[in-house]
C-alpha positions as a Markdown table, in Angstrom:
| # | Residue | x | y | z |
|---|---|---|---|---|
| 1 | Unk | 166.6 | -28.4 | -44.6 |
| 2 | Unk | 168.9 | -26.6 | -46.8 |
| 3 | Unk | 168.9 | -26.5 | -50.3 |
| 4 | Unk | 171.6 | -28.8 | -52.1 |
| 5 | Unk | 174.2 | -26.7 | -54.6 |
| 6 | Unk | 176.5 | -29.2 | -57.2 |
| 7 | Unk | 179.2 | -27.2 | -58.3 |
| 8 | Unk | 181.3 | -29.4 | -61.4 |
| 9 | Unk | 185.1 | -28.7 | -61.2 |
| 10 | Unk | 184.3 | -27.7 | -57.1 |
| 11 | Unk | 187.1 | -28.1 | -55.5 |
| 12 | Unk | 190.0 | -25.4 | -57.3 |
| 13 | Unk | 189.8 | -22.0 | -58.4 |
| 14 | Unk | 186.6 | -20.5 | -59.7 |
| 15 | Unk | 184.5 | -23.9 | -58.8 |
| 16 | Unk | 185.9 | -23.7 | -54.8 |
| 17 | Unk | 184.9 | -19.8 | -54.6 |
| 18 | Unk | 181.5 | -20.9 | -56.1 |
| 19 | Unk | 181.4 | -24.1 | -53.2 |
| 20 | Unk | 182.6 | -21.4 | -50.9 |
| 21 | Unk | 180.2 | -18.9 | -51.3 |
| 22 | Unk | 176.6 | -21.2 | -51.6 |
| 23 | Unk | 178.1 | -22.8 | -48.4 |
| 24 | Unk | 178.3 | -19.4 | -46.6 |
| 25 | Unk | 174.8 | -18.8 | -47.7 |
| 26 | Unk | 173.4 | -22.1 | -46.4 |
| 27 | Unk | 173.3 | -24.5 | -49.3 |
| 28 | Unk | 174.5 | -28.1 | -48.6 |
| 29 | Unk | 177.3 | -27.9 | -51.1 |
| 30 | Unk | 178.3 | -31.1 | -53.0 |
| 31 | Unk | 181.8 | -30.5 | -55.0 |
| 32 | Unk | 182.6 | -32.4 | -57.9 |
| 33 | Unk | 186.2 | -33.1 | -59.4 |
| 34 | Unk | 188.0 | -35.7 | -61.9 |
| 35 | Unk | 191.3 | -35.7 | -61.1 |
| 36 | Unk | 193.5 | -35.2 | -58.4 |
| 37 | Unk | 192.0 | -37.1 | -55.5 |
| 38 | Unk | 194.9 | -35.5 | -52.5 |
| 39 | Unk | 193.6 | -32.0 | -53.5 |
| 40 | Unk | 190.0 | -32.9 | -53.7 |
| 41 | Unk | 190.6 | -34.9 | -50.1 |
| 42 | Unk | 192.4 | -31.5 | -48.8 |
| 43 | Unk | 189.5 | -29.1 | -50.0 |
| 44 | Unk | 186.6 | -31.4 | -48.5 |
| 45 | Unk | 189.1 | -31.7 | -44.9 |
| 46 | Unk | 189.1 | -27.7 | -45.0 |
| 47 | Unk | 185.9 | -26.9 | -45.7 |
| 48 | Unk | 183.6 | -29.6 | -45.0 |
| 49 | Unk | 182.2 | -29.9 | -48.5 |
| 50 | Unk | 181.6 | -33.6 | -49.6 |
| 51 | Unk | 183.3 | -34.1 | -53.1 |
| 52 | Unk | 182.4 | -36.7 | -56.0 |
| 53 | Unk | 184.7 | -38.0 | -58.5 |
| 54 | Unk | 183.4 | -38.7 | -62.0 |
| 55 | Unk | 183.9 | -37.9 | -65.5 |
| 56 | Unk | 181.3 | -34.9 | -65.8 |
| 57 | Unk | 181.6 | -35.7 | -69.6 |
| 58 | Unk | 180.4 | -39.5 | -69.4 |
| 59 | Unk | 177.0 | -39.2 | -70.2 |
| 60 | Unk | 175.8 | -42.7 | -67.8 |
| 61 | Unk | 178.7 | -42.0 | -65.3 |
| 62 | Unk | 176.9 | -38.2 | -64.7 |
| 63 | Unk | 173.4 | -39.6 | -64.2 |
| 64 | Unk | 174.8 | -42.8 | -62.3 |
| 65 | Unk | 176.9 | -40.2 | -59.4 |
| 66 | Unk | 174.5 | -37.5 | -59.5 |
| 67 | Unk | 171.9 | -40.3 | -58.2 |
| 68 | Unk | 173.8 | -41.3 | -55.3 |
| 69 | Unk | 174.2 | -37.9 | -54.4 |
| 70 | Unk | 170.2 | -36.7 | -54.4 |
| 71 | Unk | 170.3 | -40.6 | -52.7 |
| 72 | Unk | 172.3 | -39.4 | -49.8 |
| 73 | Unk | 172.1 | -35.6 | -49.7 |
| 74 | Unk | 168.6 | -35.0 | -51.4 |
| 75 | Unk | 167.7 | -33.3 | -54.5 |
| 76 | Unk | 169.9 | -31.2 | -56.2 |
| 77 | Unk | 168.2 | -27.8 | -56.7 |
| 78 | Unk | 171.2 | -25.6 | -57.6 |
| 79 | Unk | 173.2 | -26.9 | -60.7 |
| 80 | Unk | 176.7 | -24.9 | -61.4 |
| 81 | Unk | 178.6 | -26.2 | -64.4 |
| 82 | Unk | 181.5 | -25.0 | -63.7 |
| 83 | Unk | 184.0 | -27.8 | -65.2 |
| 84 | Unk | 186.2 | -27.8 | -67.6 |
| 85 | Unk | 189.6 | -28.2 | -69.5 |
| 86 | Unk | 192.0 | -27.1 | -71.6 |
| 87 | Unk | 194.1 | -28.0 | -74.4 |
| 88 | Unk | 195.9 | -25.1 | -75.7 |
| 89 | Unk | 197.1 | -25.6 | -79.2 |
| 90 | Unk | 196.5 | -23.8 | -82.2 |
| 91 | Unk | 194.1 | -25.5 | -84.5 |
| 92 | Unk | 196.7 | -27.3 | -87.1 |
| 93 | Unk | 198.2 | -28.7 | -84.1 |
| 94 | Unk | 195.8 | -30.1 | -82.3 |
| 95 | Unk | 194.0 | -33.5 | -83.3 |
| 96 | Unk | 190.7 | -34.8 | -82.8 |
| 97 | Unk | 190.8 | -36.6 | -80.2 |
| 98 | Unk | 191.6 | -33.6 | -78.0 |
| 99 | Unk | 189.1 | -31.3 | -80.1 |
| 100 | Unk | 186.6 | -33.9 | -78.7 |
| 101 | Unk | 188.0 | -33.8 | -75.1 |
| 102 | Unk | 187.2 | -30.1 | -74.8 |
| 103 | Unk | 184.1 | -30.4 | -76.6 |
| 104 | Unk | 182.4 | -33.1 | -74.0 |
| 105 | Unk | 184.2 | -31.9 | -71.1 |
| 106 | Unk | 183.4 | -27.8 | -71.5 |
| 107 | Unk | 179.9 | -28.6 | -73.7 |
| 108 | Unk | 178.6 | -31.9 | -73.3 |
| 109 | Unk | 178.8 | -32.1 | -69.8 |
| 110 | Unk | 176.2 | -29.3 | -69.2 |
| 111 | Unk | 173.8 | -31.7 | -71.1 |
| 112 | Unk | 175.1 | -35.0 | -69.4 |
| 113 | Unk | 174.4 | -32.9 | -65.4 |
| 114 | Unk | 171.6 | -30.9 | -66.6 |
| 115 | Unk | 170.0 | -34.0 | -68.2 |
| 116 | Unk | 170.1 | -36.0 | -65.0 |
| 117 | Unk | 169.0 | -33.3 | -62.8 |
| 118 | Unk | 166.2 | -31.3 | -64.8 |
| 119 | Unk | 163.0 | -33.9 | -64.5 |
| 120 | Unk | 163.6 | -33.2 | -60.4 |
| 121 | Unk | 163.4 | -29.9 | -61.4 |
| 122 | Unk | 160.3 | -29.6 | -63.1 |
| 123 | Unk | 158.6 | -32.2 | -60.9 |
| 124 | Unk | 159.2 | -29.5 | -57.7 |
| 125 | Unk | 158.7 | -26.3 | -59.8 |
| 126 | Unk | 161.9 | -25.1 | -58.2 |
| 127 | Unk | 166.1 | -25.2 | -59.7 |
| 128 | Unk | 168.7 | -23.2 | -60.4 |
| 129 | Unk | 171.3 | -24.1 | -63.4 |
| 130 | Unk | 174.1 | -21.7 | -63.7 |
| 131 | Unk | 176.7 | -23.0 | -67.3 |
| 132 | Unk | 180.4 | -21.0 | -66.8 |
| 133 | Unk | 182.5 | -20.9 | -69.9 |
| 134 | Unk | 185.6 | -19.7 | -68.8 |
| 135 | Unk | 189.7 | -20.3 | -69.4 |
């Protein structure tokens, strides 16, 4: 049985290469996304990769989706947290309620993932987490 690969953000740029590339090595890729449910749809009809929807910066929502994954697919062993957003303003225009978006989104959830999937981890002395930072 192959190992199972979460990519956060899967299913466009960076995240699909990432999906695309631990599927042509063998992992059972799961792709995760938030928003746009006909892309998401389109990716997982092209290249066979299941994909989950949920807020990768909701701290019970994470836990709550990643267990029906390891439920269905088996434990997750690779972790990329690839997700992320953007909110490009300069700091005196922005307010804090966008500050925080970022924040959770591009910080919190490598916690909120990492947090569900880490005792699993430890448990089979074997995982793999990979945090991107990127624009």
């Amino acid at each position: 049985m192959s190992r199972v690969a979460l990519v956060t953000g899967g299913t466009r740029g960076i995240g699909e290469a990432i999906c695309n590339a631990l599927q042509a090595r063998g992992y059972t890729v799961i792709a995760n996304y938030a928003g746009n449910d006909a892309s998401a749809a389109e990716f997982s009809k092209r290249t066979g990769i299941p994909v989950y929807k949920f807020d990768v910066s909701d701290f019970e929502a994470t836990r709550a989706k990643i267990g029906e994954i390891e439920a269905k697919h088996g434990p997750v062993e690779v972790l990329v947290n690839n997700a992320g957003i953007t909110r490009d303003r300069t700091m005196h225009r922005m307010d804090p309620l966008q500050w925080k978006q970022v924040i959770e989104t591009n910080l919190g959830s490598c916690f909120n993932t990492c947090h569900a999937v880490i005792n699993g981890m430890r448990e089979r002395k074997f995982g793999r987490i990979v945090n991107i930072g990127s624009i």
